[in-house]
N, C-alpha and C positions, 0 to 999 in steps of 0.2 A: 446431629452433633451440637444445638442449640444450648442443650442443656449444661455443657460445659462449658460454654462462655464465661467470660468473666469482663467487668465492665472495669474501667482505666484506673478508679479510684481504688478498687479493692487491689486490684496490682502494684499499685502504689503502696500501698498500706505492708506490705510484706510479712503480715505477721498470717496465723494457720488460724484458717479459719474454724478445726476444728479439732484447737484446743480444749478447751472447756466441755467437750462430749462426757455425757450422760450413759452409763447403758440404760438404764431405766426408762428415760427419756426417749432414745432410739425404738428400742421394742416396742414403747409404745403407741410410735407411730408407724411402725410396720400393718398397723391393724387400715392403712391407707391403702394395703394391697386386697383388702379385701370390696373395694369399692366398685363399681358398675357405671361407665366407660374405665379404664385404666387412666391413668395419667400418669401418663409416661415419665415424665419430665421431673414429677417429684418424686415417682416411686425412684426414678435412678441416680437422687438426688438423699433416700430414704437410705437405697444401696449402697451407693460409697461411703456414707456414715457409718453401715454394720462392717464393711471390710475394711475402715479404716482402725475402727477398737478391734478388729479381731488381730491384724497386724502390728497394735501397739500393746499385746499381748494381754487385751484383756478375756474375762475367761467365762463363757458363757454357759451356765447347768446345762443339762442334760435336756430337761424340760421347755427351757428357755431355746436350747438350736432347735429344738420339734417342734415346737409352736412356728419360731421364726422361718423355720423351711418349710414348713404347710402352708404358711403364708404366703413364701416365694412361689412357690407351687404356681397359683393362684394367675402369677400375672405372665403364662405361657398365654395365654388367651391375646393377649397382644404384639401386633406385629411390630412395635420400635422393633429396628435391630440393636443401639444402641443398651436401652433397657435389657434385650434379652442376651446381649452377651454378657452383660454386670450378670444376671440371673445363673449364666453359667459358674462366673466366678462366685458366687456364691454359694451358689450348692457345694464346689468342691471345696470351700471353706467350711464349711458345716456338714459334709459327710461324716468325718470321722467323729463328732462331736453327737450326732440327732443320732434318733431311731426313724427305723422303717424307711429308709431313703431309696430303697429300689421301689417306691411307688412312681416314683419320674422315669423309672428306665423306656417304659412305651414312648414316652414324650420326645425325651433326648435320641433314641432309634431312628425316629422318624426323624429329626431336626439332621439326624447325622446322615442319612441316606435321602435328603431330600434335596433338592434344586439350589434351593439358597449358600452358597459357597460362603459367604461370612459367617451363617450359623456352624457348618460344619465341622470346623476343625476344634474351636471350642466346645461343642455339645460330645465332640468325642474325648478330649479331655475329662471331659467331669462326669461322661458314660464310665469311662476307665478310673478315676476315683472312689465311686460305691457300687462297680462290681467288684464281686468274688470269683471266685475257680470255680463254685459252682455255676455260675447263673454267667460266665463267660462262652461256653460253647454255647450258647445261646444266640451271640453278635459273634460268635467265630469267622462266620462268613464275612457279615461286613467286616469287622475290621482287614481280614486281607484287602475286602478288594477297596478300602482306604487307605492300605500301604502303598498299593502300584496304582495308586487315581494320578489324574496328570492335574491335577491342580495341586501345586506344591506346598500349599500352607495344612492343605487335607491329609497328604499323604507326611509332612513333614510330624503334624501330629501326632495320626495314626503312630509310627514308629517311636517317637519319645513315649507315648501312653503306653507301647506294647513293653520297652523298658521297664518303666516301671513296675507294668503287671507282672514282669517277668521274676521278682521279687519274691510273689505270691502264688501266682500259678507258672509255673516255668514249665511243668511238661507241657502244656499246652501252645504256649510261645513257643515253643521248639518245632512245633509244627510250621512255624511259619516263615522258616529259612529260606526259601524258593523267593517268597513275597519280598522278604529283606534284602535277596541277592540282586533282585532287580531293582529297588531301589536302588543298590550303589549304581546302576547304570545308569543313572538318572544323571539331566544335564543340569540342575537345580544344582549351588552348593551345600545347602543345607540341608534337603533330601538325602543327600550322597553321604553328606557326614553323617547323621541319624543312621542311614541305612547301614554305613561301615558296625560303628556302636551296638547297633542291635545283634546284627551278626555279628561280631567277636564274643557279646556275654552268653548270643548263643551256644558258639561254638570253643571256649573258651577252657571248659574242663577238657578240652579234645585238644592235648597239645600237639597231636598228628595235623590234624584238623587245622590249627590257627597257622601252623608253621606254611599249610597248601594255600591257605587265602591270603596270609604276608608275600609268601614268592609268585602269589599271582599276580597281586595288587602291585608290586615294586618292579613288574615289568611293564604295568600299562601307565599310563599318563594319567593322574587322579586331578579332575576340572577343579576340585575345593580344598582349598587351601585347609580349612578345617580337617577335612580326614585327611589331608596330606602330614600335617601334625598328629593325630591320634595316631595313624602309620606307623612313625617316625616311635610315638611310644612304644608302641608294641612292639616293633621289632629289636628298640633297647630291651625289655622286658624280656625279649627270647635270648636276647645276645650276654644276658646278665643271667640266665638259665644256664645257659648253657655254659659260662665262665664258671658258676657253683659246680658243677655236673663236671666239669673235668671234659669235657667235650668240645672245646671250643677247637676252632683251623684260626689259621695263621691269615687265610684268603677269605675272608664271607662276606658274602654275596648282603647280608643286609646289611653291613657296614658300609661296602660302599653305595648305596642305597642313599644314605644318611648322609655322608660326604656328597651326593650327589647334590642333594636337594642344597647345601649351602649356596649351590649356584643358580636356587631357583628365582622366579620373577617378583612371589609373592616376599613382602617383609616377615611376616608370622613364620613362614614357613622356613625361611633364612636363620631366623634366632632360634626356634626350635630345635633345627639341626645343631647348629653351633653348640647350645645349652645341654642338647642330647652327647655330644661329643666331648664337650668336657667332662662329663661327669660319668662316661664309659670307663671302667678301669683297664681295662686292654688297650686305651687310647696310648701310642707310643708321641714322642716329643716333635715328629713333623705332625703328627695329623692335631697336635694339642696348637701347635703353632697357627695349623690356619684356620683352627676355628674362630683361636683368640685374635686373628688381624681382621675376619669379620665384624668381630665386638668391636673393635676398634673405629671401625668405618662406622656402627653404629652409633657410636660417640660424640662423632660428628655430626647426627642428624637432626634434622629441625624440630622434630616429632620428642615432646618428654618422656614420651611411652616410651621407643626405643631407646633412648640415652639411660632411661630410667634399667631398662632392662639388661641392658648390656654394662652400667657399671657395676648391679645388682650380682650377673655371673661371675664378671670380672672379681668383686670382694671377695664367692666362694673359691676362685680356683686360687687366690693369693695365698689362698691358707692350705693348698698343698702343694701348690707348683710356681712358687713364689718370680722365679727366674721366667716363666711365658709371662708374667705380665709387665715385668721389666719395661718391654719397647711399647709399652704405653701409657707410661710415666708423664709424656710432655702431652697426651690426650685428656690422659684426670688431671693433670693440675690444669689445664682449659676449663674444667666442669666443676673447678671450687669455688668460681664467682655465679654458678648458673644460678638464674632465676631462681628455680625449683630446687629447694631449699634439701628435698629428699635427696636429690644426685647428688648435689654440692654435698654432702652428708658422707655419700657411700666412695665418691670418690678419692675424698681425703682421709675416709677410714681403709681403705683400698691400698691409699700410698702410703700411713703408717705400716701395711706391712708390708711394702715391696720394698719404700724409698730407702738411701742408704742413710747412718747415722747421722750424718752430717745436717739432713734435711730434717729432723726430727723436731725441732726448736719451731723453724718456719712452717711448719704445717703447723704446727699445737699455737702459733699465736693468729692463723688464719682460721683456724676452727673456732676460735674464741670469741671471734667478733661476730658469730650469727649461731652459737650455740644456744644463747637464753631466745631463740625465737623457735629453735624444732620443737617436737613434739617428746613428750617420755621415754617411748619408744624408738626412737631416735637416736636419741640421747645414751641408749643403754646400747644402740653398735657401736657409739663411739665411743663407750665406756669397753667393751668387750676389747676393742679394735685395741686401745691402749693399754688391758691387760697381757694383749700378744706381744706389744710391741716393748715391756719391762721385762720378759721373756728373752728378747731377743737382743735388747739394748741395756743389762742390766746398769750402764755407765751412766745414763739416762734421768735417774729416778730421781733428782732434784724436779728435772722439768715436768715429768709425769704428776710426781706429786703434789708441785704447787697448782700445776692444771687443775688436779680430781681434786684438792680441798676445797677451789673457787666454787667448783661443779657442786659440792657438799652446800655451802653456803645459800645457794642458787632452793628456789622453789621448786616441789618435785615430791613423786609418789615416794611411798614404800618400798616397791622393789627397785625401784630408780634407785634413792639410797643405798639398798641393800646392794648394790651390785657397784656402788662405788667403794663403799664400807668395802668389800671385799676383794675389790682390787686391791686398794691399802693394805690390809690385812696380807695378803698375798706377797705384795714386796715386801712388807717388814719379815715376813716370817724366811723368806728366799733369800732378802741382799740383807747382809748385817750392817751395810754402808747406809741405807735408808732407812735405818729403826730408829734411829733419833725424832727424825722428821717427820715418818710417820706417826709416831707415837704424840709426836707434838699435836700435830694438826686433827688426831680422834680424840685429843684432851679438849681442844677449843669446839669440836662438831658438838660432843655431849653435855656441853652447857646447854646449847639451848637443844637438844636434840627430843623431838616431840612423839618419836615412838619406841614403844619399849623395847621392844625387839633387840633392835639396836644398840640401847644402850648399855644392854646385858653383856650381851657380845663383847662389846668395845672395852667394857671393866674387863670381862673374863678375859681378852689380851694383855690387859693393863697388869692383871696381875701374876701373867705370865710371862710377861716380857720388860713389863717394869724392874722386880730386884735386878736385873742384870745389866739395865742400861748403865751410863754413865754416872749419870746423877739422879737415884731414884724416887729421893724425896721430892723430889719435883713434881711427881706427877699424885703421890698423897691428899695434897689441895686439891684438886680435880677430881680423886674418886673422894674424899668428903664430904666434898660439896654437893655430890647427889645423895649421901647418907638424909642431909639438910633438906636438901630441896624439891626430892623423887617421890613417886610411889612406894610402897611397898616393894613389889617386884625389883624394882632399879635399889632400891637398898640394901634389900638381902645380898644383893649380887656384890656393890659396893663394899660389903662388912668381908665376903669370901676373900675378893680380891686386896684389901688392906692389911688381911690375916698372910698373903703369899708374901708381902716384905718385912712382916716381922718373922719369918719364917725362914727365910733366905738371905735376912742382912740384921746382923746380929747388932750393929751400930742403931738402927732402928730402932729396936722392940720395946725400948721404955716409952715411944711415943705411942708408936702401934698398942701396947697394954694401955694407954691411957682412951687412948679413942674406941676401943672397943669395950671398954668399961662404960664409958656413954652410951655406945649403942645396947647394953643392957637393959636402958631404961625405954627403949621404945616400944611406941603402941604396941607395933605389932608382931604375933608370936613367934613367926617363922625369924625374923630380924632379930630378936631377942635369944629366941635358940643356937642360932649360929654365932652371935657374937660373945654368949656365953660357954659355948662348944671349944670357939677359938683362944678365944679368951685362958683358959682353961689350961690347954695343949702348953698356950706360947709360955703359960707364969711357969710351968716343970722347967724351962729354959734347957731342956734334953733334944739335943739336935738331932734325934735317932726317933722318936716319939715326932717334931716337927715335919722329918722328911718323909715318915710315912702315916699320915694323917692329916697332913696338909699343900707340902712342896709335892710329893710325886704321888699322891694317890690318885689311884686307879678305878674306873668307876666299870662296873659290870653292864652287863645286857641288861636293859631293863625287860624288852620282853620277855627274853627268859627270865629274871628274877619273878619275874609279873607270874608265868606260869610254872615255876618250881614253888614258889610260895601258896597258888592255888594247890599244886600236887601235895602237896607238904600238907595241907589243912585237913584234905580228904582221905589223908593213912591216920592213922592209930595212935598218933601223936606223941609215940613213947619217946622220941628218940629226937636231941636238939637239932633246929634245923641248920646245913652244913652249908654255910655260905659259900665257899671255895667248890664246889661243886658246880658252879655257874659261869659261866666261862665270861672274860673281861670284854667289854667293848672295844674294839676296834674300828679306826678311822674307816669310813666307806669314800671310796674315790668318788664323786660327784660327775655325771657323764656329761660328757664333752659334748656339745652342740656343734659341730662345725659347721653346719649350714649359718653363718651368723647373718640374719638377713632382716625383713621388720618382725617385729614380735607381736604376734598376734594374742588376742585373751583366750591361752588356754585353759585347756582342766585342771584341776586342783593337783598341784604334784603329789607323786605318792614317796612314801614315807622309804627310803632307802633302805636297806638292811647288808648286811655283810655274809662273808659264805657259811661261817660260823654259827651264826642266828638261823641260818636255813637247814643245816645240816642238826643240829642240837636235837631238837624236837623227835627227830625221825630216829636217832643213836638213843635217844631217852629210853625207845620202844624196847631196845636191846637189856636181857634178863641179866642185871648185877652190874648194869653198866656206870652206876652213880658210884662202885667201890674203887674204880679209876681213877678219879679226879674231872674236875673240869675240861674241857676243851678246848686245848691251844692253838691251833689251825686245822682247817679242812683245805687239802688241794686239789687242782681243778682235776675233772676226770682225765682221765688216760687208759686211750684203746688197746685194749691185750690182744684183740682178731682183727679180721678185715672186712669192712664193712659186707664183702658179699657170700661172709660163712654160713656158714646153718646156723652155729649157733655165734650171738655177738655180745660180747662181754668189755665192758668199761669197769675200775677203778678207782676209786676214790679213797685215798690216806688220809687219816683221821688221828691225828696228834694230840699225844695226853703228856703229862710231866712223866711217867714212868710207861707207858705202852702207847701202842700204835693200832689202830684199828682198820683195819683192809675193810672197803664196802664195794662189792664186786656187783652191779646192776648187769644183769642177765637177759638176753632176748632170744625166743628158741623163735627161730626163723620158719620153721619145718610145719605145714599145717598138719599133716599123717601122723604127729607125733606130739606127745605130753610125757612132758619129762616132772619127774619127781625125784626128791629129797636132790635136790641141785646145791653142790659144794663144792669148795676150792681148797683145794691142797696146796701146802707150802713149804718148799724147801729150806727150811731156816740153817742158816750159817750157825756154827758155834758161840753161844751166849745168847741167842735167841730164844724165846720160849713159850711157845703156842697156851693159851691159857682159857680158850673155849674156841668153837664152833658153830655156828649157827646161820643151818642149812635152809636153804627153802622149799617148804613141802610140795606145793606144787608150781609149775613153768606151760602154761598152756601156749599154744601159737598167739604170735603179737604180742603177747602182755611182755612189761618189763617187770622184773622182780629180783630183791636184794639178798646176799647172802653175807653173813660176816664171820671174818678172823680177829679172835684179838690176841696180838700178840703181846707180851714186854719186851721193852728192848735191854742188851745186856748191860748191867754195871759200868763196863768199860766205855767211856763215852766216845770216845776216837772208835771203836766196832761197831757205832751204830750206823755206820755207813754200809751199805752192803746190797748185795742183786740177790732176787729171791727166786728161786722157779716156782710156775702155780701150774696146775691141772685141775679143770673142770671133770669133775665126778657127778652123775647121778644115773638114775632106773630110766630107761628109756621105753612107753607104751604103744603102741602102733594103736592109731585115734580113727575116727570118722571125720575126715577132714571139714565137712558141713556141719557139723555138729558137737564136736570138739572130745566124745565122747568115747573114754579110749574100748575097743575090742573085748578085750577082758583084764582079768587083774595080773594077769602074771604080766612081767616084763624083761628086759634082762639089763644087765652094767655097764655102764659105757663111757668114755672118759675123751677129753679134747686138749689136747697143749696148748697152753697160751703163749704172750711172752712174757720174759721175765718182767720181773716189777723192780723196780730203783728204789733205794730208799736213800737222798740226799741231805745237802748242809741244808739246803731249803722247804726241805720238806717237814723241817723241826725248826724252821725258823722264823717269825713273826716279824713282820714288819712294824715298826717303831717310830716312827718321826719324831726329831727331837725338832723343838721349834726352837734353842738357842744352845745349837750342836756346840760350838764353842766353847758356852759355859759348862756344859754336860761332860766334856772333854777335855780338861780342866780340872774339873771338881773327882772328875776319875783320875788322876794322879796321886791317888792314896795308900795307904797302905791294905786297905778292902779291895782294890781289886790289882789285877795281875795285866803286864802288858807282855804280849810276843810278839817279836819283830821279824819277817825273813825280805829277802831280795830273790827274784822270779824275774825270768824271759818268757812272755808272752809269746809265743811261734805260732800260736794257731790266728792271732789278729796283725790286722795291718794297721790300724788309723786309732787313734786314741779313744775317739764316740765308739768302737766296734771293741775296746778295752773295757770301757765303764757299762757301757750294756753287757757283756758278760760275765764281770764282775756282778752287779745287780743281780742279774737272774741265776747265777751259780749259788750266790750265798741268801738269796732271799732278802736282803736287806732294805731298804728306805734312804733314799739317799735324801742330804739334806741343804741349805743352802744353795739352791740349783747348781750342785753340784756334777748332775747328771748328764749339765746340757757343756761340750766341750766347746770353747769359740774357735771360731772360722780361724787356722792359720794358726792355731796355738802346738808348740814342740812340746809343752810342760802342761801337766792339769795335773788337780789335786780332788780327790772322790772323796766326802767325808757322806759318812750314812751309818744306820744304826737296826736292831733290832731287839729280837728276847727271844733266847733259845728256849725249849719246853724247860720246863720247872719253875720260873722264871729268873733264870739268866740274863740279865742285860749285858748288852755286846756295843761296843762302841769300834767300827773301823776308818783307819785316814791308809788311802790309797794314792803313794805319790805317782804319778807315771810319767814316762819321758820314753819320746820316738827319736829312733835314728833309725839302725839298720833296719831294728824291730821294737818292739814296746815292751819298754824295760819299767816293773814296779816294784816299788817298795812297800811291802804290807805291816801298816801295823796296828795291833788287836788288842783292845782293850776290854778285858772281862773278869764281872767277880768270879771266874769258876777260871783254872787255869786250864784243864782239860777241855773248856769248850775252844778256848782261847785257841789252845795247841792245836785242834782239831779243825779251826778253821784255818789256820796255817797250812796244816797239811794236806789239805782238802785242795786247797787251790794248785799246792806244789804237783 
């Protein structure tokens, strides 16, 4: 161990000694392995040098790991053990990298079945990195009898290595179940853990199998705390099985299992339980209670790992079970002076969402005094934490907001910004009582704001929310000022959003025509095109022209335009190309993380799409289907059989401005059987009108495949409501179940009843989000569109939240102004929400409600089409 020495002053000196590494320099002293005696001392001193660039990701050719591992080769001839376990480590860094590297396997054999116990467990290691499946039954032998060796660094190896092989050659690992089972009997902890791990990936697709080695293991006493945790996994993993599965008992045996072990000696295995228990969903409100008085006692500990852990759980289960973390309110406010700046972090984002309003003020001015010292990632739970908490306290949003502008202010990444930007954005768009101030405070960020992103965003609010505020020339200076001061990018966006308040505020527009007359004159084209586009619209001084070409236009799928415009180039060109045939962009919800915990650097988020964009493509394929129109929603499937029929059939409604398109996805369950020309029949109501069919020729076993109706719907727009019978038709052939190969061609008719199919107010109804519902609702007070009024007794709900949720999901709508969310102890709420019936229809609804006996509302519908208007009246009554 000499060689690792380090003398006082270089300790002192604390900087890396090998910074400044070379590869060229390195390799080129590898050529000291080829010397006669060894010298140990530098060759292991040559070694850490190559495993230090290969770890700082440097990237060595092909040529270059071959050379360098013939080199290594070289210095098995010496007995350092030091030296020759770097040697280990090096080969399996340069396996995957060289050629020819089973020339060491005789080498590393021997080192593995030999006397010397320091060599062995490493030389099996890096044996098991450059074999294959082939050249493994080769050391089959030894590695068993490396699995059950009673030296437990040998046999601990063996098992992690056999892991891993298991990857690559798994039927062969599978042989070695006997080997693995007697390691779990091993009195070694980490034996015992390896040996569980191996056996479970062995045994693993065998969920007979894994269910006999959980109920074996949960009756004996397991010595390692580590498999006592994996355990603990896997029989959550089976008990989350079996909750999907429709299987689960009321009494199981691995549940209390997992309740037992909270009472165990080890710490690890203590929070495991607990962490397993909260996140059970079968967990009922005693067994949630004493997992979380566990966390609690942890809270108290000396140790920052468990405090760290347990406020950690504690933050996820606030955000579903807000009321268990309650009685340990007076334990996280102890952990907002802690040292450890992390828990002090998690605890006070923990009590924004437990604490009651009152405390809201007091934590947001304790979090403030060690906020500029966390880290990004930090920074953005407490940004998440306080999105929940304008949610939940919408009275709040002064305090919230002058919090998140400081936080703006403050040095910080990209998505740190981005994710405060977008809390704001959130309140303003939700509380109309917070749009002043927000609006103010993303006027004062975009001054100095240094990436574009952002500041695109923040005009594109500005000039959707600007004409409406109070005083909207206010905020003109502000997006000017980047016309002046920005990129490109940030200007074009500037000159759109300037165009939205000559557009919407008719007092305006001689200023707005003067500034966009300027922007005529700039460099660049895309700025200069828009601002003569707008320009243009605003001098017709035609309010009908204005509001559909600049206040409410609509922007389409780009992918699909992207691909109708390629399809479009590849036909015959005779015929102009039909814009409205592309169905509109719609909002896609952004999914919820509820784990909000540290944020680690993931992978590139992928690009969201809507049901619409997925469904488009595959309808294209349908012969005449562009003579429809574009498409106005697709709804989610819905099961006509039961999941355990022969044959199983789902539904998908496919909404046009004048027709409906049924897509029926087919699964013939039956392997004996191939079904062809597979169709669905429909019993349409009066004014329906079936207007093609198109069947699927063949349905082999497994496969899923599509069949479609298109119907139109009638004239009458109140009849488009209605329940349809269907029956499955098709030739049924008796097959070669192996082979899939039907007998012969004849076959004979056969037909299956489904259930009926629904066709609703929400199945022709598009969600809408008005971001300034108010003014939207308002400006529909005209003589273009029609209001109907009715009064309704609710009998099927009790509680006002259980009025507005079925309201929502009956009519399809978008509610707006957190209008959705009813507060705690409210007798009175008011539902505003909107959407666009097929054609496009806009529909604007204010649902007043009021509980007593029962929940009593008042509906009223605002729409340019009276018939839709009357129809959603009626729908509800």
């Amino acid at each position: 161990m000499s060689s690792f020495k380090r003398d006082n002053k270089e300790e002192d000196d604390g900087g890396n000694p090998w910074q400044n590494l070379e590869k060229t320099s390195v390799l080129q002293e590898t050529r000291m392995f080829n010397e006669t005696p060894v010298n140990a001392r530098k060759c292991t001193h040559i070694l850490t040098k190559i495993l230090y660039l290969l770890n700082q990701g440097e990237v060595l050719g092909t040529r270059e790991a071959t050379e360098c591992f013939f080199a290594m080769t070289k210095l098995f001839q010496s007995k350092d053990v030091v030296m020759r376990r770097m040697v280990y480590l090096g080969i399996k860094e340069l396996s995957p990298i060289a050629d020819d590297v089973i020339i060491v396997t005789s080498s590393l054999t021997k080192d593995m079945t030999g006397k010397e116990d320091l060599y062995r467990a490493p030389a099996i290691r890096a044996l098991c990195s450059i074999t294959d499946s082939t050249m493994l039954q080769a050391v089959e032998r030894y590695m068993k009898q490396c699995i059950v060796d009673r030296n437990a660094p040998v046999s601990s190896g063996a098992l992690v290595s056999s892991l891993h092989l298991a990857s690559t050659a798994g039927e062969v690992v599978k042989r070695w179940a006997n080997e693995a089972q007697e390691a779990l009997n091993s009195d070694n902890i980490m034996v015992q853990y390896h040996g569980l791990g191996l056996l479970y990936h062995i045994r693993k697709a065998d969920r007979l199998a894994v269910t006999k080695l959980v109920n074996k293991l949960t009756r004996q006493h397991l010595r390692s705390p580590y498999a006592t945790c994996f355990l603990i996994r896997i029989a959550c993993k089976i008990m989350e099985e079996e909750d999907a599965s429709g299987n689960a008992t009321e009494e199981s045996p691995l549940f209390n299992f997992v309740e037992c072990c909270l009472r165990n000696k080890s710490e690890m295995v203590v929070y495991e339980a607990a962490h397993a228990v909260v996140n059970l969903k079968r967990t009922n409100p005693r067994e949630l209670s004493t997992a979380v008085s566990i966390l609690q006692l942890f809270c108290g500990s000396s140790k920052a790992t468990l405090r760290f852990a347990a406020v950690r759980t504690m933050n996820k289960v606030a955000m579903l079970h807000p009321p268990a973390v309650n009685v340990c309110n007076l334990d996280l406010e102890g952990l907002i002076a802690d040292s450890n700046r992390s828990v002090a972090t998690l605890a006070i984002t923990t009590l924004l969402k437990t604490g009651a309003e009152s405390s809201v003020e007091r934590l947001m001015k304790q979090i403030a005094t060690f906020v500029a010292e966390i880290s990004d990632e930090f920074k953005l739970v407490v940004v998440q934490a306080i999105r929940s908490l304008c949610t939940k306290f919408p009275r709040k949003h002064a305090v919230t907001m002058n919090f998140l502008s400081g936080m703006l202010r403050e040095e910080g990444g990209l998505e740190y910004k981005t994710s405060i930007v977008d809390t704001i954005i959130l309140i303003i768009e939700e509380n109309p009582d917070a749009k002043e101030a927000g609006l103010g405070h993303l006027c004062e960020f975009i001054e100095d704001c240094e990436h574009t992103s952002l500041a695109v965003r923040i005009l594109h609010l500005l000039g959707k929310e600007g004409p409406y505020s109070k005083c909207p020339s206010r905020y003109i200076r502000f997006i000017y000022n980047r016309v002046i001061l920005e990129n490109a990018t940030v200007r074009a966006a500037a000159v759109a959003a300037i165009a939205q308040f000559g557009a919407c505020c008719p007092d305006l527009l001689p200023n707005v025509l003067v500034l966009l007359n300027r922007c005529q004159m700039d460099c660049d084209d895309e700025v200069r095109d828009r601002a003569t586009y707008y320009y243009t619209i605003l001098n017709q001084s035609n309010p009908d022209l204005n509001k559909r070409f600049i206040a409410d236009h609509e922007i389409v799928s780009l992918p699909l335009l992207e691909k109708s415009l390629n399809d479009h180039l590849k036909g015959p060109l005779t015929e102009r190309f039909d814009l409205s045939i592309v169905p509109k962009s719609q909002v896609v919800q952004p999914e919820v993380n509820e784990e909000v915990m540290i944020m680690n650097k993931a992978a590139p988020k992928i690009a969201r799409v809507n049901r619409e964009e997925v469904n488009t493509e595959k309808l294209l394929a349908i012969p005449g289907i562009h003579h429809v129109g574009a498409l106005h929603k697709s709804c989610a499937p819905v099961q006509l059989t039961e999941s355990e029929t022969e044959y199983t059939v789902s539904c998908i409604k496919h909404c046009f401005a004048h027709h409906i398109v049924f897509q029926f996805d087919c699964v013939n369950t039956l392997s004996d059987q191939l079904l062809e020309n597979v169709r669905v029949d429909l019993e349409l109501p009066e004014g329906f009108v079936s207007r093609a069919v198109i069947p699927c020729a063949k349905l082999p076993y497994g496969d899923k495949e599509s069949t479609y109706v298109i119907v139109q719907f009638p004239e009458d727009v109140p009849s488009s409501i209605a329940t349809l019978g269907a029956t499955l038709r098709f030739l049924v052939k008796d097959c070669d179940p192996a082979t899939g190969q039907p007998d012969s061609d004849e076959g004979y008719n056969d037909e299956y009843i489904l259930e009926d199919i629904e066709i609703t107010v929400a199945d022709q109804m598009q969600k809408s989000k008005k971001q300034n519902f108010l003014a939207a609702w308002e400006s529909a007070d005209t003589e273009e569109w029609v209001e109907a009024e009715d009064t309704f007794e609710l009998s099927s709900v009790t509680s006002l939240q259980d009025a507005v949720n079925t309201i929502l999901k009956f009519l399809g709508l978008a509610a707006a102004n957190l209008s959705e969310n009813v507060p705690d102890g409210a007798h009175t709420h008011t539902l505003l929400c909107s959407g666009t019936f097929r054609g496009g229809v806009e529909v604007f609804v204010r649902s007043k409600l009021a509980v007593a006996d029962g929940v009593t509302m008042q509906l009223t519908v605002r729409s340019t089409d009276m018939d839709v208007a009357e129809l959603i009246t009626s729908a509800v009554g």
